[in-house]
C-alpha positions as CSV (number, residue, x, y, z in Angstrom):
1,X,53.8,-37.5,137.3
2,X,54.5,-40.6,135.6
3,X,53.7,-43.7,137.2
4,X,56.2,-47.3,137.2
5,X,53.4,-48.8,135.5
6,X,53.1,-46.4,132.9
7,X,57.2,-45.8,132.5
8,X,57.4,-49.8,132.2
9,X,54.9,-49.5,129.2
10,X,56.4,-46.7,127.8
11,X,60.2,-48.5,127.8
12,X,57.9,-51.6,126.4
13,X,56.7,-49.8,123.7
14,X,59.9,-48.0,122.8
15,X,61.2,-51.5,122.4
16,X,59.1,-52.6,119.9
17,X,59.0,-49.6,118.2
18,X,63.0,-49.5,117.8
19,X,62.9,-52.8,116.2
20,X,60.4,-51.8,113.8
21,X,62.7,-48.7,113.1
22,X,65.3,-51.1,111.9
23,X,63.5,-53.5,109.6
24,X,63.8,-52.6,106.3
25,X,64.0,-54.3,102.7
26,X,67.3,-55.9,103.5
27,X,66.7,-56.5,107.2
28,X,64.4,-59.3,108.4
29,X,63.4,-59.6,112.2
30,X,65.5,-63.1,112.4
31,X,68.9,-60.9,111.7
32,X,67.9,-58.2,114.1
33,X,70.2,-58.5,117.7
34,X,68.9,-57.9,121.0
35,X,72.1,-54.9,121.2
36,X,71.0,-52.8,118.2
37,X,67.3,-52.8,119.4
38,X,68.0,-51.5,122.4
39,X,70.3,-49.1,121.3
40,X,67.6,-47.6,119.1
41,X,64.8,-47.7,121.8
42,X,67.3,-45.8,124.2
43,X,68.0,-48.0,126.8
44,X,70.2,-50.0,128.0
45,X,70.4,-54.1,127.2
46,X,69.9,-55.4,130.7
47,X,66.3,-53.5,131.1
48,X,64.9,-55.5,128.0
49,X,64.4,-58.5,129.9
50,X,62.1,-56.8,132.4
51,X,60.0,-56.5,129.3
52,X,60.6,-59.5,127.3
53,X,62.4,-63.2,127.8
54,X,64.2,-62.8,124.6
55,X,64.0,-61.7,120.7
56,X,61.9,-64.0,120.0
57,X,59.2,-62.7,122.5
58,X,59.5,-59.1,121.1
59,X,58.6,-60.5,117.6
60,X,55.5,-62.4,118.9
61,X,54.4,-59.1,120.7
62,X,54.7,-57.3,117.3
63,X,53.0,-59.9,115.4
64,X,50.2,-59.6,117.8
65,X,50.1,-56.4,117.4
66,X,49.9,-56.4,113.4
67,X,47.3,-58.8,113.6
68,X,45.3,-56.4,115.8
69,X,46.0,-53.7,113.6
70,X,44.3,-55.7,110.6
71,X,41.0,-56.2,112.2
72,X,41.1,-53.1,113.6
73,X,41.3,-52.2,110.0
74,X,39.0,-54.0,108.6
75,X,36.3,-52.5,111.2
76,X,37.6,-48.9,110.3
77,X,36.9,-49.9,106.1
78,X,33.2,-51.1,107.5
79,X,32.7,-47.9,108.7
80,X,33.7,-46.3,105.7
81,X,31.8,-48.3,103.2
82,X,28.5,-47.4,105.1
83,X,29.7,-43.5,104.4
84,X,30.8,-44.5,100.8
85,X,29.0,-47.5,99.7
86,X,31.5,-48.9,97.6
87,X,33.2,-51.9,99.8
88,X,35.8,-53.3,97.6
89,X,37.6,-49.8,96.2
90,X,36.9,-48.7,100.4
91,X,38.4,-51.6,101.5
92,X,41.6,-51.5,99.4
93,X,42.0,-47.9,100.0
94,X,41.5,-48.3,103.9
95,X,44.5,-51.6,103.2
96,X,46.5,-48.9,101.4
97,X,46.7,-46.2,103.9
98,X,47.3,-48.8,106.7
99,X,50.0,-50.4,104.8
100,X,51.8,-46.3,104.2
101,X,51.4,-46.2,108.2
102,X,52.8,-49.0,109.1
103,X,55.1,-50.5,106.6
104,X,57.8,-52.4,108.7
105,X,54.7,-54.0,110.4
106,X,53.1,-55.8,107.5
107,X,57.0,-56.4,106.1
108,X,57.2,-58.1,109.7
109,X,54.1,-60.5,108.7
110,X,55.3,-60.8,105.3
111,X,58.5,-61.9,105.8
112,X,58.0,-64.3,108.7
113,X,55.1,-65.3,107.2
114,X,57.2,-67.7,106.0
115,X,60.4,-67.9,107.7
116,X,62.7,-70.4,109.7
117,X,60.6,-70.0,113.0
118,X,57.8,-72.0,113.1
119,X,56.8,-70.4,115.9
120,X,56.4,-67.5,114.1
121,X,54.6,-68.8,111.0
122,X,52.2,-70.4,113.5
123,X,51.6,-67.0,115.2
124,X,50.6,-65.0,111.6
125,X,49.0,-67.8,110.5
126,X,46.5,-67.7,113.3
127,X,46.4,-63.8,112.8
128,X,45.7,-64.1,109.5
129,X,42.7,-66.6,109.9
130,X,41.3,-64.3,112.3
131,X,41.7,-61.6,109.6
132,X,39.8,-64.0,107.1
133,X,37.1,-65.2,109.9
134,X,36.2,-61.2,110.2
135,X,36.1,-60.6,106.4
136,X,33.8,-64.3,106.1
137,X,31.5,-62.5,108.5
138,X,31.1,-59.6,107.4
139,X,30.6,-60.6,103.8
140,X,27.7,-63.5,105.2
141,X,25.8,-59.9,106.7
142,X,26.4,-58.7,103.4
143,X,25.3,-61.2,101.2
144,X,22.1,-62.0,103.9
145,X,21.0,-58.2,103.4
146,X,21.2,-58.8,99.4
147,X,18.3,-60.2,98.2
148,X,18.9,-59.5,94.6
149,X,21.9,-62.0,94.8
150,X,22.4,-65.8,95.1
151,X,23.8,-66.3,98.2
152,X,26.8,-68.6,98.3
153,X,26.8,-71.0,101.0
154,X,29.3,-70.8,103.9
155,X,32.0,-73.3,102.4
156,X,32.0,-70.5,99.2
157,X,32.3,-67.5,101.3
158,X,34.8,-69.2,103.2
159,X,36.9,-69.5,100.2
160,X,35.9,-66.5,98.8
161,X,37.2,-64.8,102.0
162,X,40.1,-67.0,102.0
163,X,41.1,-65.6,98.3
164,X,40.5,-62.6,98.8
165,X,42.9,-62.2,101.5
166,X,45.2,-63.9,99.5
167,X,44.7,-60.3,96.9
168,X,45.3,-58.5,99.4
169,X,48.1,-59.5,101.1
170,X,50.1,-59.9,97.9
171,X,49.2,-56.4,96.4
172,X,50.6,-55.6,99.7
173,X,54.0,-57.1,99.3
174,X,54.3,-55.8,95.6
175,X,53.2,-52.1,97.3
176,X,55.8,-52.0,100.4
177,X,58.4,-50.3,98.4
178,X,56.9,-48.6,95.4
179,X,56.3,-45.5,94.0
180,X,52.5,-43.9,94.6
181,X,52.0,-44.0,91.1
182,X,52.9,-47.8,91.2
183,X,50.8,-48.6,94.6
184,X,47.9,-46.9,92.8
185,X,48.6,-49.2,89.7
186,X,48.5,-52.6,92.1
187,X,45.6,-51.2,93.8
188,X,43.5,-50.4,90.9
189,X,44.3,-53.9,89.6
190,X,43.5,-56.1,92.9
191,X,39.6,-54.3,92.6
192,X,39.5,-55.5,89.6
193,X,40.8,-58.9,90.5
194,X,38.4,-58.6,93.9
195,X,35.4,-57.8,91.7
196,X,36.1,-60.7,89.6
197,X,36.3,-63.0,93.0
198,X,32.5,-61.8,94.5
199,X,31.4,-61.9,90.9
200,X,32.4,-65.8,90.0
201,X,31.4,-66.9,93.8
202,X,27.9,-65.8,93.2
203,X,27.8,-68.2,90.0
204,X,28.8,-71.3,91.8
């Protein structure tokens, strides 16, 4: 039997998952109404305020989310590159499944990334710094365990991280609406470009 508690996240979740539904290439979050998300969640306009004080509120929730979803993968690509060994051709893979999965949800960063709502822009900004403070750390364990290397001190890894975010995140706007053949194109091409980045902060 299902509890209030679990009905109330269920109706929450159908609410954020109906305005994903409707983003698309020539629908940004900022056009979406409050009517036409609820009619694709399945419920009726009055119950979305016992779940959120307005639009605005729902599109903070999802940005949380996709900035959850990052660092969540960027844990699942460590795991990986212990199994594989390769971390830059693991980590863009791991990027390019993510981004296949959930492709309204990184257009939602994209797009509002820099949008009219400063609110917004605040919001992924702050998820995308904790994306690059991750990526900074995991690159100091990596660099620490490499004896072979010059380590770059923290202000260099901080850029380096910084940049290669940067990659990252525009293969992944180039990649929302192509072709395999094309994502496999832009990914091939951002190791190369990430390779370049690691290679030129060791020789600072």
């Amino acid at each position: 039997m299902t509890t209030r508690s679990e009905q109330k996240q269920k109706t929450r979740r159908s609410l954020l998952d109906g305005a994903l539904q409707i983003l698309s290439p020539e629908r940004v979050f900022s056009n979406l109404s409050l009517r036409e998300v609820t009619r694709a969640a399945g419920i009726a306009p009055t119950s979305f305020y016992r779940h959120f004080d307005d639009m605005n509120d729902l599109g903070l929730a999802l940005v949380e989310e996709a900035g959850l979803a990052l660092r969540q993968l960027l844990r699942k690509a460590r795991t990986r590159i212990k199994e594989r060994g390769t971390a830059i051709d693991t980590s863009v893979d791991t990027f390019m499944e993510y981004l296949v999965n959930n492709t309204n949800l990184f257009r939602l960063l994209l797009r509002e990334h820099t949008g009219n709502s400063k609110e917004f822009r605040s919001a992924i900004n702050l998820e995308i710094q904790y994306f690059v403070t991750e990526l900074e750390d995991y690159l100091k364990q990596r660099e620490n365990k490499d004896a072979r290397s010059k380590t770059p001190n923290d202000q260099s890894i901080n850029a380096l991280a910084e940049a290669m975010v940067t990659i990252v995140f525009h293969m992944g706007g180039l990649a929302l609406d192509a072709s395999k053949s094309e994502r496999d194109t832009l990914a091939s091409k951002a190791k190369i470009q990430l390779r370049m980045l690691v290679k030129g902060a060791r020789e600072l």
